[in-house]
C-alpha positions as CSV (number, residue, x, y, z in Angstrom):
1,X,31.1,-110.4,-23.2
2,X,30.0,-108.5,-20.2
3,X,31.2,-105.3,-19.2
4,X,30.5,-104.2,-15.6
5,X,28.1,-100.7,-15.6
6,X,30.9,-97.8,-15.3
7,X,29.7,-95.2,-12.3
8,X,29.8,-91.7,-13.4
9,X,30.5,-88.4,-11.0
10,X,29.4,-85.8,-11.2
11,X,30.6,-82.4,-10.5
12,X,28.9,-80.6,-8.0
13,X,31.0,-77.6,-8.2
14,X,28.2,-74.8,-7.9
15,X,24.8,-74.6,-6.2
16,X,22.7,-74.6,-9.7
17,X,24.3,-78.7,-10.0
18,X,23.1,-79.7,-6.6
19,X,19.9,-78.1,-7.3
20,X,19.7,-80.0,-11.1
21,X,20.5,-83.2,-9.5
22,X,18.3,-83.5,-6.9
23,X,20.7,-82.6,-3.7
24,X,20.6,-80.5,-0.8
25,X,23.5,-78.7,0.4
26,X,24.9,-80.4,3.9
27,X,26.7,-77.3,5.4
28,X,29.9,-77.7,8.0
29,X,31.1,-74.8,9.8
30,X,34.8,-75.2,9.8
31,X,34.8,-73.6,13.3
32,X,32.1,-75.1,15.8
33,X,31.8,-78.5,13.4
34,X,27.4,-76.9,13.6
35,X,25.9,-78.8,9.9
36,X,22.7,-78.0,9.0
37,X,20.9,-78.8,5.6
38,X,19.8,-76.7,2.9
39,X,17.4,-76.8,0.4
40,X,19.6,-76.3,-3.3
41,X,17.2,-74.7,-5.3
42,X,16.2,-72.0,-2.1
43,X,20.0,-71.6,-1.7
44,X,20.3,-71.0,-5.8
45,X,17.4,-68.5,-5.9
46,X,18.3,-66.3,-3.1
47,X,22.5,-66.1,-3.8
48,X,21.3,-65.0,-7.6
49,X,19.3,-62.5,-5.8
50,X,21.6,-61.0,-3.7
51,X,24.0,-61.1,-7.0
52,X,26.3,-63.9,-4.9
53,X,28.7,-65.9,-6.9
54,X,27.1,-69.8,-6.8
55,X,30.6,-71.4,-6.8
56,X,30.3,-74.0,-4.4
57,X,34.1,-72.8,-3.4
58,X,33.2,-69.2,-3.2
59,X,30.4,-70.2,-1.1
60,X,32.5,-72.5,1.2
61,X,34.5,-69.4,1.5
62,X,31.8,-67.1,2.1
63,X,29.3,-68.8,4.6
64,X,29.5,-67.3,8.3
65,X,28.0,-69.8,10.9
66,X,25.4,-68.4,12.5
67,X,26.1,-70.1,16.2
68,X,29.5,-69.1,16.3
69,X,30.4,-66.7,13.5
70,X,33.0,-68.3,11.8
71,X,33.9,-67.8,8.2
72,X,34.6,-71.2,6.5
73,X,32.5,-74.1,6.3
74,X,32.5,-77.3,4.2
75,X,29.8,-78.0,1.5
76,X,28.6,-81.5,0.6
77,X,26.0,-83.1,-0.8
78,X,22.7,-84.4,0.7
79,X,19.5,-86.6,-0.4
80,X,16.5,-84.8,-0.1
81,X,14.1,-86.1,2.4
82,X,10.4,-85.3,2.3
């Protein structure tokens, strides 16, 4: 009997998952609509040195856009392109 291949989600709810799985963080302001991309594992090591939470809510929270100020943006996932 065949059973059709079950997709599995994960949860990407801090910066350390992205990093494990092999995304980049897509970054939204929530006030000018600016995205950039960021590398995961750079994001990871420089939060934990700064003693930031890694929460990807705390971080969509957190972030302040840098071409308008706003505090707020939305946080999605990314494939990394080399």
């Amino acid at each position: 009997m065949f059973h059709p291949t079950k997709m599995v989600r994960h949860s990407l709810d801090s910066v350390n998952e992205f990093a494990r799985r092999g995304y980049n963080l897509r970054i939204t302001c929530d006030g000018c609509g600016r995205v950039i991309e960021a590398s995961a594992v750079l994001m990871m090591q420089e939060l934990a040195k700064r003693g930031a939470p890694l929460s990807i809510a705390r971080f969509e929270e957190r972030a302040r856009c840098k071409e308008c100020g706003h505090r707020g943006a939305a946080i999605t996932a990314c494939e990394i392109n080399f």
